[in-house]
N, C-alpha and C positions, 0 to 999 in steps of 0.2 A: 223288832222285825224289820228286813228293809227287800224292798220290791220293787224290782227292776222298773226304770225308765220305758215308758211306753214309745214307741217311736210311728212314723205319720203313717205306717200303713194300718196300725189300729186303730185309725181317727180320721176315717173316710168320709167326703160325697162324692158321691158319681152321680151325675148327671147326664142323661142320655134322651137326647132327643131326635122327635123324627115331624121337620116341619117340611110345608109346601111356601113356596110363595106367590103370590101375587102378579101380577102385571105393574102391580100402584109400587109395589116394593113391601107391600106388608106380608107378616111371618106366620102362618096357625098352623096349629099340630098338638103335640104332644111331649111332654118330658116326663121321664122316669127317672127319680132321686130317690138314690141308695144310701142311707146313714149309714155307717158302719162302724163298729167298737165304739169309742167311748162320743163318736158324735150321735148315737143313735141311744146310747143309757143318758147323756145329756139331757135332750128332747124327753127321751118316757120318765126323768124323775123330775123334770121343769115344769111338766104338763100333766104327772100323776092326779092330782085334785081338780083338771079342769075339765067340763064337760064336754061332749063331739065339738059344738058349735065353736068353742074358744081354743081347742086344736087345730079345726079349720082354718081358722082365721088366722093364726099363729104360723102354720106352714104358708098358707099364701102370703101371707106378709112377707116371708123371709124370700120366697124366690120373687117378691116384686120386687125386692131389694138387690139380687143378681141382676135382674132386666132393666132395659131403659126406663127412665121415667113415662107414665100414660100406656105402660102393657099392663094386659090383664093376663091373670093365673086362678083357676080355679079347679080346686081338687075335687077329683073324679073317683078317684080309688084311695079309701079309709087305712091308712097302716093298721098292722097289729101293734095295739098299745102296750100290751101285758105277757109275752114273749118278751124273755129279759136275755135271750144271746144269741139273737137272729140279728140281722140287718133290720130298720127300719124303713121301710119301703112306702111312698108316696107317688103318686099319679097324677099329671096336672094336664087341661087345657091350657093352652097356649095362644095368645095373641098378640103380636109386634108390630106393632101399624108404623109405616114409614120406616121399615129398617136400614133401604137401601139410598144412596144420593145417587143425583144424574152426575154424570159428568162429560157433558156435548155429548155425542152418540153413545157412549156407552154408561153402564151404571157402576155403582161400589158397593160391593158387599162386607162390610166390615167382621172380622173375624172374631173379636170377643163379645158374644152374646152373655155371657152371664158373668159377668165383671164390673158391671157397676159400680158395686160398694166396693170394689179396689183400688179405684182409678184414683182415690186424694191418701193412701197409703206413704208416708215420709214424702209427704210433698218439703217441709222445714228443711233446709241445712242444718240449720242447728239444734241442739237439742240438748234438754237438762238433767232428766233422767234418764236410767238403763232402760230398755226396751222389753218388754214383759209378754209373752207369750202364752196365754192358756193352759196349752198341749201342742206337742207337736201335730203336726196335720198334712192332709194331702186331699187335692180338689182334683176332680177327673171327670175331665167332658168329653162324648161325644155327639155330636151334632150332625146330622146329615140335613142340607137342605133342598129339595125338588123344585129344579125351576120350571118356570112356566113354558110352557110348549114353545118350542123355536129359539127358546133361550142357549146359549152356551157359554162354558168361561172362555176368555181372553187373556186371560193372566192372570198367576195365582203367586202368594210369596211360597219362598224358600223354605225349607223346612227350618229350622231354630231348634239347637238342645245345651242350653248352660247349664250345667252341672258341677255347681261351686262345693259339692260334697253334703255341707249342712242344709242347703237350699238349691233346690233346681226345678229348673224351668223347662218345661217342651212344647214344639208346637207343629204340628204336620198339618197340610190341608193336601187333600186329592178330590180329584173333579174325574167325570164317565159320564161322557154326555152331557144329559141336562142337571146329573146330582153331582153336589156337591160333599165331601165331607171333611167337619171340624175336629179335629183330635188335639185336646190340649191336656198337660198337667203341669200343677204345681204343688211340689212339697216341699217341706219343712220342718225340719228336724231339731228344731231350735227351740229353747223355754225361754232362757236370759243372754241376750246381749249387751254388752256393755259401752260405755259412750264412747269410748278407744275402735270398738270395730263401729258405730251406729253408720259411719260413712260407706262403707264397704258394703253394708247389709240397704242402705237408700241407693246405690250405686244399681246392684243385681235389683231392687222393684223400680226403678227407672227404667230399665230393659225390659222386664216384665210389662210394662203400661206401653211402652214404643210397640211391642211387640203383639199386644192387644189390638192396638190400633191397625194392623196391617190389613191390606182391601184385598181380595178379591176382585177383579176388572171381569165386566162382563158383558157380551152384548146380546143387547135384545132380540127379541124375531121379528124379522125383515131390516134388522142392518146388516147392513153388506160390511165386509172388511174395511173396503175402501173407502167408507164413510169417515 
């Protein structure tokens, strides 16, 4: 018997969040993660034998591992565990303390929130084995964040869409007033890569991480332009 290749739209998270900030620069709200196909049967047969509290604990863990080091996440709303071809749906508080940097009158809102555990992805040049992939997959953020009264942006990056075919990157930010909002994706169509392409595939997540990195400028309430 042989059965088609699964491809990243069946091997979803969507991450959708809606935080406020601070005056200090810190982040609270809320996010909604949506498992989807085989990342959502993943979780319910990983976790079938394990009680509420070590589910718990298990989905928090995983999104402390998207967020900076020192945030907190803690799940508000229970998935259904035993629905076997729904989405997996999770609900978390949110907390980012220090998200943003000063920089002289104005601040930096840095645009990959949930990218943590990506950022040392093919750091090596070199490399000794083929590159090994799970399943193919696809991460999908949205993020809105509300600034604080008087706040507005200054400058935001350019939109970004590298679309290498196997692998692609997108990244859009728009601003209205005091909200902000983050629209990223990243998929990946790929199982095995070989040491012959491994350069080409560290190349596209070099841009990937540059492009994480992109700020947000933005000035507080009661700076004047001309400060």
């Amino acid at each position: 018997m042989q059965t088609t290749m699964p491809t990243s739209d069946d091997a979803r998270v969507e991450r959708t969040a809606q935080l406020k900030m601070s005056d200090e620069g810190d982040l609270v709200g809320t996010v909604r993660v949506n498992y989807v196909g085989l990342e959502a049967l993943d979780r319910r047969l990983g976790l079938r034998n394990e009680d509420e509290t070590a589910r718990k604990k298990r989905l928090e863990d995983e999104v402390k591992e998207w967020i900076p080091a020192g945030s907190e996440a803690e799940l508000t709303s229970s998935p259904d565990w035993k629905s076997g071809n729904v989405p997996l749906v999770a609900e978390f508080k949110l907390k980012v303390p220090g998200w943003i940097s000063s920089a002289g009158h104005r601040a930096l809102l840095p645009t990959g929130l949930f990218t943590a555990s990506e950022k040392h992805m093919f750091e090596h040049a070199n490399r000794v084995w083929p590159v090994y992939f799970r399943c193919p997959f696809c991460l999908v953020d949205d993020i809105t964040v509300n600034l604080p009264e008087g706040w507005k942006v200054d400058s935001q990056p350019k939109g970004f869409d590298r679309d290498a075919k196997a692998v692609q990157y997108k990244l859009q930010v728009e601003s209205n007033g005091s909200k902000v909002r983050i629209e990223r994706r990243l998929r990946s169509d790929m199982v095995m890569v070989g040491l012959e392409q491994y350069s080409i595939l560290r190349t596209f997540y070099q841009t990937v991480k540059t492009e994480d990195e992109q700020q947000i400028v933005l000035q507080p309430g009661g700076t004047s332009a001309a400060n």
